[in-house]
C-alpha positions as CSV (number, residue, x, y, z in Angstrom):
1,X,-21.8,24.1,16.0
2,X,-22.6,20.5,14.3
3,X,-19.1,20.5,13.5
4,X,-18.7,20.6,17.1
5,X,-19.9,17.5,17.9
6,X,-17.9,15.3,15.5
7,X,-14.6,15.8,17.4
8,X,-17.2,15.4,20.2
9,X,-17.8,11.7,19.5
10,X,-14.5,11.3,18.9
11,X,-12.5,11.9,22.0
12,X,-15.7,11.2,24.1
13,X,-15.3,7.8,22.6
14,X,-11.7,7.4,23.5
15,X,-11.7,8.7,26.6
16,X,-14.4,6.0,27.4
17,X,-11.7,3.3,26.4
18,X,-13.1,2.2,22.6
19,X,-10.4,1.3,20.4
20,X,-9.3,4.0,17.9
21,X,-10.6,2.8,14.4
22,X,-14.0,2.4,16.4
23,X,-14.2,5.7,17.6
24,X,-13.1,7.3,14.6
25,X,-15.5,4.8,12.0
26,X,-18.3,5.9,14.4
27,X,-18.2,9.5,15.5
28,X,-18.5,9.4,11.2
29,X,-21.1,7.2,10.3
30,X,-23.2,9.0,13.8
31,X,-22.3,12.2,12.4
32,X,-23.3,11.2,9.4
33,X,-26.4,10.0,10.7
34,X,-27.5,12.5,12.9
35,X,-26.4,15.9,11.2
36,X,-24.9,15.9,7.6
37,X,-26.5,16.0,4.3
38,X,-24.7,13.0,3.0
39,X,-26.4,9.8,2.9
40,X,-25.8,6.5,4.6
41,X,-24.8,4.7,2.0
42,X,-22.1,7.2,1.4
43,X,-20.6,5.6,4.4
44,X,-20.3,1.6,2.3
45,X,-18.9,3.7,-1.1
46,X,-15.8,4.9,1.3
47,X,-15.1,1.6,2.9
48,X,-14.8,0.3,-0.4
49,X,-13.1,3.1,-2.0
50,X,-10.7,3.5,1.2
51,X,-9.9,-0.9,0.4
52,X,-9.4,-0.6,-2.9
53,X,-6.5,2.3,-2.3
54,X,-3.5,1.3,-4.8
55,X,-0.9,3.5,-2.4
56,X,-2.0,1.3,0.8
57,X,-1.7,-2.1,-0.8
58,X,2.1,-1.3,0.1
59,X,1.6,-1.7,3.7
60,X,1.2,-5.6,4.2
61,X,3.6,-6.5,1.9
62,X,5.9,-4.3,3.5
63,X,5.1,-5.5,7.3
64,X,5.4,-9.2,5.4
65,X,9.0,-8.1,4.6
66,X,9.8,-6.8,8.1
67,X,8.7,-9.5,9.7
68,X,11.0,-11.7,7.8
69,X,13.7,-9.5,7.8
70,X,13.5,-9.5,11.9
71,X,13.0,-13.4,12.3
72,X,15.6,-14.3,9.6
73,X,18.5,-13.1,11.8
74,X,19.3,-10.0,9.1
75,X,19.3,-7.7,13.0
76,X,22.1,-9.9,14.5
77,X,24.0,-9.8,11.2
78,X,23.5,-5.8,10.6
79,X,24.7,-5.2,14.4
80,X,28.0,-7.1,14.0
81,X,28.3,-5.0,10.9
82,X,27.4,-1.9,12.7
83,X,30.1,-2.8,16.0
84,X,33.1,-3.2,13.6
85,X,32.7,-0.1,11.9
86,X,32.0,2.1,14.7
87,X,32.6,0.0,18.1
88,X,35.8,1.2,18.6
89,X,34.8,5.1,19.2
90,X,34.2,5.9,22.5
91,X,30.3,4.9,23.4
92,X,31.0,3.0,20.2
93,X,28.4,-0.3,20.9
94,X,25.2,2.6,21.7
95,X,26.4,4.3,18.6
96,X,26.1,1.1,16.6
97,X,23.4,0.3,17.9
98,X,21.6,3.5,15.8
99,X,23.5,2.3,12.9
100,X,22.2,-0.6,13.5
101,X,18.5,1.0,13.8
102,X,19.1,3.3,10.8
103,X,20.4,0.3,8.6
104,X,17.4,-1.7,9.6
105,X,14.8,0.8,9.0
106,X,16.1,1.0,5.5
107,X,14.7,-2.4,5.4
108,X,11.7,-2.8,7.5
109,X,9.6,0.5,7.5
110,X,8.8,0.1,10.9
111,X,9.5,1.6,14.0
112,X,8.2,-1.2,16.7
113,X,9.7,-3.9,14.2
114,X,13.1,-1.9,14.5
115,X,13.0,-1.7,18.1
116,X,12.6,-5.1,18.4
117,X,14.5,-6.7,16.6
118,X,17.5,-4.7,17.1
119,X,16.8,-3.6,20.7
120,X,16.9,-7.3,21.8
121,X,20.7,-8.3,20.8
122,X,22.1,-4.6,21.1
123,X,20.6,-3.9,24.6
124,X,21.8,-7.2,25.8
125,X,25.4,-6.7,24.6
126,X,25.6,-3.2,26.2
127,X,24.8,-4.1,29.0
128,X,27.3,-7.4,29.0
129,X,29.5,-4.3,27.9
130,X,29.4,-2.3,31.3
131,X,26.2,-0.2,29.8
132,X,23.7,1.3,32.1
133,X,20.3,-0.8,31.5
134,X,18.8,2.6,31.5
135,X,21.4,3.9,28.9
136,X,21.2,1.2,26.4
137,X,17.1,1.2,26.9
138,X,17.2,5.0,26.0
139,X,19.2,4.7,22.9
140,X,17.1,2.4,21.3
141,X,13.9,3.3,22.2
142,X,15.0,6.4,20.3
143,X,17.1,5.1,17.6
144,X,13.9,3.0,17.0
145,X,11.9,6.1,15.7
146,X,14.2,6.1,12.8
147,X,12.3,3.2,11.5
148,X,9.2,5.5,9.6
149,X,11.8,7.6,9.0
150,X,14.1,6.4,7.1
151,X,12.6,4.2,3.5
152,X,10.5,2.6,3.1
153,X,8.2,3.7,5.9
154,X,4.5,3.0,6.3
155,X,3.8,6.1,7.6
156,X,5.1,8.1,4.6
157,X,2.7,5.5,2.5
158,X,-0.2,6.2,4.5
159,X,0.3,10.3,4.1
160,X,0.7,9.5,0.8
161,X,-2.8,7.8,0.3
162,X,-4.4,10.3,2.4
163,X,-3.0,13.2,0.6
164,X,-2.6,12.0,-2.9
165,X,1.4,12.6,-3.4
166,X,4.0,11.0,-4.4
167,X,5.0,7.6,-2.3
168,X,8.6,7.8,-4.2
169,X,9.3,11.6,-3.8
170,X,8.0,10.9,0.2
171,X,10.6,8.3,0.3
172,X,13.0,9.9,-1.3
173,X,12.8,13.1,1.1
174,X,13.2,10.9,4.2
175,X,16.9,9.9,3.0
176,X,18.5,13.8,4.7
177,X,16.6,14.0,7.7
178,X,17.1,10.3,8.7
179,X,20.5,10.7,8.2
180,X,20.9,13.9,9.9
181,X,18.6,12.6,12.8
182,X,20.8,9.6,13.2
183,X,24.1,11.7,13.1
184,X,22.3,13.8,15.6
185,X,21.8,11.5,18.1
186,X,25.5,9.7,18.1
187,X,27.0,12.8,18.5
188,X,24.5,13.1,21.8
189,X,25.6,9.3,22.4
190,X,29.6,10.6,21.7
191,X,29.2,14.0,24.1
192,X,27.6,11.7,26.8
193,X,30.1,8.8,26.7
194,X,33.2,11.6,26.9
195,X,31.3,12.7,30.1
196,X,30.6,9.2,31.4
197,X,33.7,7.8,30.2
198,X,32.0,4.7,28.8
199,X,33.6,2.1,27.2
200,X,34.7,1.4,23.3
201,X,35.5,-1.3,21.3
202,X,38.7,-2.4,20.2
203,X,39.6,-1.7,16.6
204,X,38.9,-5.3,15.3
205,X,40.6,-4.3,11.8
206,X,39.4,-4.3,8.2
207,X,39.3,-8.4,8.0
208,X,36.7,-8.5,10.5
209,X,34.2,-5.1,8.6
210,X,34.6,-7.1,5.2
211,X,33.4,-10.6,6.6
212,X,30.7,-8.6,8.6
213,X,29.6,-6.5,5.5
214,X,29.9,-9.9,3.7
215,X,27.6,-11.7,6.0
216,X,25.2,-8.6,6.1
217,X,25.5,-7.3,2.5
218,X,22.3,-10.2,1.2
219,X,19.9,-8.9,3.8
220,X,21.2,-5.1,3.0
221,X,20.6,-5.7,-1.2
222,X,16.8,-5.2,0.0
223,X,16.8,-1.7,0.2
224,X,19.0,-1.6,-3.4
225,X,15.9,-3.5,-4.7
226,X,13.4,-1.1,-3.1
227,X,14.6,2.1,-3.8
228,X,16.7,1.1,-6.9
229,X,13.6,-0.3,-8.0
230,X,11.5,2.7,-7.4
231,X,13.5,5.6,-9.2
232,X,14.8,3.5,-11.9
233,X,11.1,2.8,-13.0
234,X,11.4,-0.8,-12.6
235,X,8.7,-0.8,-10.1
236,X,5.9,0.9,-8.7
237,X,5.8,1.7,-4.7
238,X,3.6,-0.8,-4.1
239,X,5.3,-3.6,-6.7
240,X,8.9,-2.7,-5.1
241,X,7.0,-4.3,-1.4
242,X,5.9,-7.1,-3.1
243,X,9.1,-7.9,-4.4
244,X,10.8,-7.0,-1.3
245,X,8.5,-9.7,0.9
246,X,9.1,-11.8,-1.6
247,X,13.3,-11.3,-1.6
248,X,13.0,-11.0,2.4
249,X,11.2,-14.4,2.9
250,X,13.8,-16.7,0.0
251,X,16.7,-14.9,1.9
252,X,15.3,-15.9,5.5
253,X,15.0,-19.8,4.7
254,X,17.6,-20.1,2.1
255,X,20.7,-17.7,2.3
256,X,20.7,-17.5,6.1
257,X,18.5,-20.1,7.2
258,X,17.8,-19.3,10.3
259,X,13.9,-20.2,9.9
260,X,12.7,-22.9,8.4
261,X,13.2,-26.5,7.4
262,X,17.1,-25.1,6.4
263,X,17.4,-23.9,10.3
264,X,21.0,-25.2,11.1
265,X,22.3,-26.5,7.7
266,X,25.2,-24.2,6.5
267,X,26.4,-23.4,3.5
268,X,29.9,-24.9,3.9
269,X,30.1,-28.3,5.6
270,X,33.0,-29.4,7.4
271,X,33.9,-32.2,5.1
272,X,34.1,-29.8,2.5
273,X,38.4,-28.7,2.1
274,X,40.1,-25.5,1.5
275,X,39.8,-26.0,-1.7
276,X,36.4,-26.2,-2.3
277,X,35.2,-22.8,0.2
278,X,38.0,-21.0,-2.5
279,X,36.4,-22.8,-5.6
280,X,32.7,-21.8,-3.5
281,X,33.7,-17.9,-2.3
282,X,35.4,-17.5,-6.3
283,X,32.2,-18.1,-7.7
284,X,30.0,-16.4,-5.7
285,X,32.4,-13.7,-5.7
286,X,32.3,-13.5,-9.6
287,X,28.5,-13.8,-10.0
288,X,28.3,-10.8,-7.5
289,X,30.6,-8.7,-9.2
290,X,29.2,-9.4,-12.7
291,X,25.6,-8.4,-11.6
292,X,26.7,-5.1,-9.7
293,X,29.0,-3.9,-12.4
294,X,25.9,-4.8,-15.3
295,X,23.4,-2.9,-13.2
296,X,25.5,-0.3,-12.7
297,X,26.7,0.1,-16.1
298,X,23.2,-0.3,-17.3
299,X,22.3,2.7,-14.7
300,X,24.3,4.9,-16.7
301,X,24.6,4.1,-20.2
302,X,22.0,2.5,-22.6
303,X,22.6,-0.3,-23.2
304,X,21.0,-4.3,-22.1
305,X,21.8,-6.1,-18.6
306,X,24.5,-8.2,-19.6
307,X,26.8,-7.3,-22.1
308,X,30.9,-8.5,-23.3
309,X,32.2,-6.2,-20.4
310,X,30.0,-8.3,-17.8
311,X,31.4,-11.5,-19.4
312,X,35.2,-9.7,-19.0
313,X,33.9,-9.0,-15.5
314,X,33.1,-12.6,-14.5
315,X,35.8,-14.1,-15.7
316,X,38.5,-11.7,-14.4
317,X,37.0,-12.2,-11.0
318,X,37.0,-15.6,-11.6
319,X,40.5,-15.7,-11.8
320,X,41.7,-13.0,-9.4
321,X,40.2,-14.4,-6.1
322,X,41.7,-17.7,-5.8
323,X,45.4,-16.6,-7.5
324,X,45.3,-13.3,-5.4
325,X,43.5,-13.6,-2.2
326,X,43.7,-17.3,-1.7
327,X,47.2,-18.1,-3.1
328,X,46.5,-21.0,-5.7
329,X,48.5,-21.6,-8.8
330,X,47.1,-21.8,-12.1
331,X,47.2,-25.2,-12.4
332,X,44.7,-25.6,-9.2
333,X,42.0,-23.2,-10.7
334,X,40.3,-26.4,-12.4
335,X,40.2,-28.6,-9.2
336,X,39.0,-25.4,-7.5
337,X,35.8,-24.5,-9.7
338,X,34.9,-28.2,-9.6
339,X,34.5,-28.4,-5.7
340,X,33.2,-25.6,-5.5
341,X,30.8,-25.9,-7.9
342,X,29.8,-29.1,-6.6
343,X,29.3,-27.0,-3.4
344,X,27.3,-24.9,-5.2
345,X,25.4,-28.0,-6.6
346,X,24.4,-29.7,-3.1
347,X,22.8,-26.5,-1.6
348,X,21.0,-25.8,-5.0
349,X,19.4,-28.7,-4.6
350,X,18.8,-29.0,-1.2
351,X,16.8,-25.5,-2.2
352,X,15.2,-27.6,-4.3
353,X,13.8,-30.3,-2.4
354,X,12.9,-28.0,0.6
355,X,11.6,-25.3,-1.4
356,X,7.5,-26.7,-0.8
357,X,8.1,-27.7,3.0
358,X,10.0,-24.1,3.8
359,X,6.5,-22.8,2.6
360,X,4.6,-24.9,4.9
361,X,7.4,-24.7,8.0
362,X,5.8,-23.8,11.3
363,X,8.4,-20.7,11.1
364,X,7.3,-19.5,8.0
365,X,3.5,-20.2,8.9
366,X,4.2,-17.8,12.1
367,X,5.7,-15.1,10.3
368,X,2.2,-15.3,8.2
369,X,0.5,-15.5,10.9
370,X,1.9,-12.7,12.7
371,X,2.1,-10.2,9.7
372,X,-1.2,-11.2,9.1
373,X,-2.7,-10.0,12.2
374,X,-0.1,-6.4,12.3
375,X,-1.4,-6.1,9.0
376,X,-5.5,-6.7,9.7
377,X,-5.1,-4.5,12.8
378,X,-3.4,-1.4,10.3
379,X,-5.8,-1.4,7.8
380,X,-9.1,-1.2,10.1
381,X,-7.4,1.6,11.5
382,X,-6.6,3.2,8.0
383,X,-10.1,2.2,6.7
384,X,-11.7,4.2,9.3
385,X,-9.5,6.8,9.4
386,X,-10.4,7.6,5.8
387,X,-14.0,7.5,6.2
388,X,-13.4,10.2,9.0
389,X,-11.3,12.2,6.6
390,X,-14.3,11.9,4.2
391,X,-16.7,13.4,6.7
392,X,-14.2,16.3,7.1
393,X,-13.9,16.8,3.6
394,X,-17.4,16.7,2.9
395,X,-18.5,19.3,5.5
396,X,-15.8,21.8,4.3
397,X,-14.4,22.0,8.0
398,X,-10.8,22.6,6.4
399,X,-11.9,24.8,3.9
400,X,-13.7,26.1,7.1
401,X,-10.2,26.2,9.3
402,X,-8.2,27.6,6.5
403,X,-10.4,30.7,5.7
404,X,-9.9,31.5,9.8
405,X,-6.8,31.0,9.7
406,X,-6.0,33.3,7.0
407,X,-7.9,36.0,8.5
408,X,-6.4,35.5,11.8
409,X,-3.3,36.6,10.0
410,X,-1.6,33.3,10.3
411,X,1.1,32.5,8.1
412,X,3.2,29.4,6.9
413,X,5.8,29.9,10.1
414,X,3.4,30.4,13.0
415,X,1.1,27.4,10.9
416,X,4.0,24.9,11.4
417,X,4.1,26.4,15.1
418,X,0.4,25.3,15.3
419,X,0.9,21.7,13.5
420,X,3.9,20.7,15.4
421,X,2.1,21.8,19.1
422,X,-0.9,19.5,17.5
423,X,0.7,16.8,16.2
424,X,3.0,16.7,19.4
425,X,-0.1,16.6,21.7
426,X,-1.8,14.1,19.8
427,X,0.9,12.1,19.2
428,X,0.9,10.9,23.1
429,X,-2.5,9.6,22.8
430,X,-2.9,8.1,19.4
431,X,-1.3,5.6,16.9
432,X,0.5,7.7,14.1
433,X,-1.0,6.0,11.6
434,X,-4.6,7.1,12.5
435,X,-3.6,10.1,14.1
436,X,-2.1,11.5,10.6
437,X,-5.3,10.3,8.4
438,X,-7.5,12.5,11.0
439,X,-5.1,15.4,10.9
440,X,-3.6,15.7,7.6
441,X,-6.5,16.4,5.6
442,X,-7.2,19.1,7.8
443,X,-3.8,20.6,7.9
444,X,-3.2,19.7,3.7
445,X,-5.3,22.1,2.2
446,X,-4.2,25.2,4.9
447,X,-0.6,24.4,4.1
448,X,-1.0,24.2,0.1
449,X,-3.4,28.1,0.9
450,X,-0.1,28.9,3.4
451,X,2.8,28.0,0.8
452,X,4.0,25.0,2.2
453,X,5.7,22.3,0.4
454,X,3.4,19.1,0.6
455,X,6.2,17.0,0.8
456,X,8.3,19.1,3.7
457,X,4.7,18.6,5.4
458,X,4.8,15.1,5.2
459,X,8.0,14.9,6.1
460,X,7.6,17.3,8.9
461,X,4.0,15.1,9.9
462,X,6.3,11.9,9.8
463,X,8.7,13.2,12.3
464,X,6.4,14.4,14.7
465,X,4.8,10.6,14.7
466,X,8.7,9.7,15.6
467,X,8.6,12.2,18.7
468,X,5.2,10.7,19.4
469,X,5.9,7.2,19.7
470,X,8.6,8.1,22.8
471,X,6.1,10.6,24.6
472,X,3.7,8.9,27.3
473,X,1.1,7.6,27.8
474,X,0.5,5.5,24.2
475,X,3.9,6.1,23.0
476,X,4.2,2.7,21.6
477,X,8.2,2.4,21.8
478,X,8.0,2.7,25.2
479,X,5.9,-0.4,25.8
480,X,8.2,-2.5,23.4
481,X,11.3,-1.1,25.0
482,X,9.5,-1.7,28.1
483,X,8.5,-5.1,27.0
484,X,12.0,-6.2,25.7
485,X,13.8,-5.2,28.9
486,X,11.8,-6.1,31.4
487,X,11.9,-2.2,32.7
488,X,9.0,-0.8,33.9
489,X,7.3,2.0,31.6
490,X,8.5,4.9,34.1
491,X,12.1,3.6,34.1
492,X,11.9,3.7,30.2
493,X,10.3,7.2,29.7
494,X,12.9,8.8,32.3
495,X,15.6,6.4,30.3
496,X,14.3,7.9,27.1
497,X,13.8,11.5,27.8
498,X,17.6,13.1,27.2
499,X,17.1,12.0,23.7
500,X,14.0,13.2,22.9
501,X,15.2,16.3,23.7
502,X,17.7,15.8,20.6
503,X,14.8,14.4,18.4
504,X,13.2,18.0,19.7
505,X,16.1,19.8,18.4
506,X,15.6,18.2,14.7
507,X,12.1,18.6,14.7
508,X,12.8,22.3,14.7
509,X,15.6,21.7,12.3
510,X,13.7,19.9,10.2
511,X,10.3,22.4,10.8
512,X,12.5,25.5,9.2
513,X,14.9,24.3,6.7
514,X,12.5,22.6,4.4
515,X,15.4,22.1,1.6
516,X,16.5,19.0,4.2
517,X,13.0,17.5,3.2
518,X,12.6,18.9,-0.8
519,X,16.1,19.3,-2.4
520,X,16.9,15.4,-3.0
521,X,13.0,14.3,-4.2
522,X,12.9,17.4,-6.0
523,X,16.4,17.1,-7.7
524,X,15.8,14.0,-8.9
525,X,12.2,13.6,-9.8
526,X,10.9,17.3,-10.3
527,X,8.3,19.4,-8.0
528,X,4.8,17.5,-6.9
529,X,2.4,19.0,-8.6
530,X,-1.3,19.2,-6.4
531,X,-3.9,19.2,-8.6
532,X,-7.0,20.8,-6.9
């Protein structure tokens, strides 16, 4: 019955309007207070223990990254990528725009970050495209969801941290079902456009893909860096978002320069000839193809980084782009190098001399700012979460659930019955984040008694937090789709509703085919292993 009274203070609070990390930090220390055996100064060792959590030290680094990534114009450069591949099928500019969403949640980890960023150009040009406001609205608001998904997600970190498994074999068991989901809803975008004849792109030809994937392949690298980072041991989960921020923020005022003290200055200026962009592109061109072919070579053989085959590699390259693709005799490959290395020169050093200011830029300073404050309002959620979780724990109510469970005759099908209707009910009222530390340590231990796969459970948790974030009243896409198109939150829900009805469809997909979740984490780095 004391028990009781916990989930009492809980939703007592919320219904009365306190913010969740308040109502959750507490009902525990009240609970605490009023009923358990613990003592109150168990409730200072978890605040501390739950800030001191390795796993979670992921999460501002990665929302540091996103945020970069969605102010250094990486979105804009991903969609054109995303319209020449696929524009020129039927419904072609709403199915880029998820390729769009699923290329930019490999980068971000976020769901409201990917909605934004690539809901603000990719609504705008289907609309300009004959679109439906209502259409385009739907598709991202949905496509969006693929952003905690797909990795890196902050929500696979955070089940990570509450549950104590793997943050790499969580990532790497998102890779299927993202795809799948995304697949899934194109063909939904495809079926509809046949129906309402809606418009495609023309086919703008292999030039224009290359210079997109070009344009877009620097801000893509990132998730090479992340993941390739991760299961090549480089890097632990939380080192690979460090690195990423880091990567994210020189490539925002740098390479693309679209922030910062660099904002307008291109690469290429228009006293520069023809033959210094050859002697510039052959270069860059060479260096590329000299790292990729090392790394790759080092991926599977033994040997160092840079060896007499990179050396061939650079050199060929050298040579092959402005003799084959540019047309220049032999005799003009000196004159070539030489203005294009002195291209190379000016913007090194105008690096160089802005390098300090771009730190200190007003851009940069409100991309801090901002990730800052995401960041601060995430973790007091988390922190409190966690000392929730602890008060379960320490009262046994789990242990409690899974022994009447068990004798209820439950087992591990109608349990993911029961998590999904839970998690799908809670999910309209509550932030994913703090609505999986309340519920997974509940639902961990009866899984593990049931046979489930921790990591299907995850990813099964991770994809009801998707559904969730579409579903009134708090589903938080809404009010950023909302926000974004000036609709009104009605207009968006009915907008978004055929395709969470698809998202429905995977969830049971996903639910009862648990090899979509386990076989690539498990092929590659071996079963997770719970130690009790």
């Amino acid at each position: 019955m004391e028990t009781a009274f916990l989930f009492i203070f809980v939703f007592g609070f919320l219904f009365l309007g306190v913010p969740i990390a308040v109502s959750l930090g507490l009902s525990a220390v009240l609970y605490i207070a009023l009923f358990s055996h613990d003592s109150m100064s168990s409730v200072a060792v978890q605040l501390f223990n739950a800030s001191q959590n390795f796993t979670l030290l992921a999460i501002p680094f990665f929302i540091l990254a996103s945020s970069f990534m969605s102010t250094g114009g990486v979105a804009r450069r991903i969609i054109r990528f995303s319209i020449a591949t696929v524009g020129s099928i039927r419904g072609g500019l709403a199915i880029a725009g998820v390729f769009a969403c699923m290329l930019f949640a490999a980068l971000s980890g976020s769901s409201p970050a990917t909605v934004v960023a690539i809901g603000t150009i990719a609504i705008a040009g289907m609309r300009q495209a004959g679109y439906t406001k209502e259409f385009a609205a739907g598709v991202i608001a949905n496509a969006g969801t693929l952003g905690i998904l797909i990795p890196p997600s902050i929500v696979m970190v955070v089940y990570a941290a509450a549950t104590n498994v793997s943050v790499g074999r969580m990532f790497l068991a998102g890779v299927i079902p993202g795809i799948i989901a995304g697949l899934m809803l194109m063909i939904a975008i495809y079926v509809m456009a046949r129906v309402k004849n809606l418009p495609a792109q023309p086919w703008p030809g292999f030039k224009e893909i290359w210079g997109a994937l070009s344009e877009a392949a620097v801000g893509l690298f990132l998730m090479v860096i992340i993941l390739g980072g991760i299961y090549l041991g480089i890097f632990t989960p939380t080192e690979a978002a460090a690195v990423a921020a880091v990567y994210a923020c020189l490539i925002a005022l740098f390479v693309y320069r679209d922030m910062g003290p660099l904002s307008g200055i291109g690469w290429i200026e228009d006293s520069d000839g023809p033959l210094a962009l050859t002697g510039f592109k052959a270069i860059t061109y060479a260096v590329v193809a000299m790292f990729a072919w090392s790394g790759i070579a080092m991926l599977v053989s033994e040997r160092s980084f840079f060896e007499l085959d990179s050396a061939i590699v650079l050199i060929v390259s050298l040579v092959a782009y402005p003799l084959l693709r540019a047309g220049l005799s032999p005799a003009a490959l000196p004159a070539a190098y030489g203005a294009g290395g002195m291209v190379w020169g000016r913007n090194l050093g105008i690096i160089a001399w802005k390098f300090f200011p771009a730190m200190f830029h007003k851009d940069t300073k409100k991309v801090l700012t901002d990730s800052a404050k995401t960041t601060i309002m995430l973790m007091f959620i988390i922190v409190n979460a966690l000392l929730f979780a602890h008060t379960l724990t320490a009262e046994q109510i789990p242990q409690v659930i899974t022994d009447w469970m068990v004798e209820a005759g439950f087992n591990w099908f109608t349990f993911l019955i029961a998590v999904n209707i839970l998690l799908l009910i809670g999910g309209q009222f509550m932030e994913p984040s703090g609505l999986l530390l309340i519920v997974a340590p509940v639902v961990f231990p009866i899984g593990l008694e049931l046979g489930v796969d921790p990591i299907h459970l995850g990813i099964l948790m991770v994809v009801n937090m998707e559904i969730g974030m579409i579903t009134p009243p708090i589903g938080l896409n809404l009010f950023v789709t909302s926000g974004i198109t000036g609709m009104s939150l009605v207009q968006v829900v009915k907008a978004a509703a055929p395709f969470v009805l698809v998202l429905l469809a995977f969830l049971i997909l996903v639910t009862y085919v648990p090899a979509l979740s386990t076989w690539l984490p498990y092929s590659l780095m071996g079963p997770e292993i719970i130690t009790r």
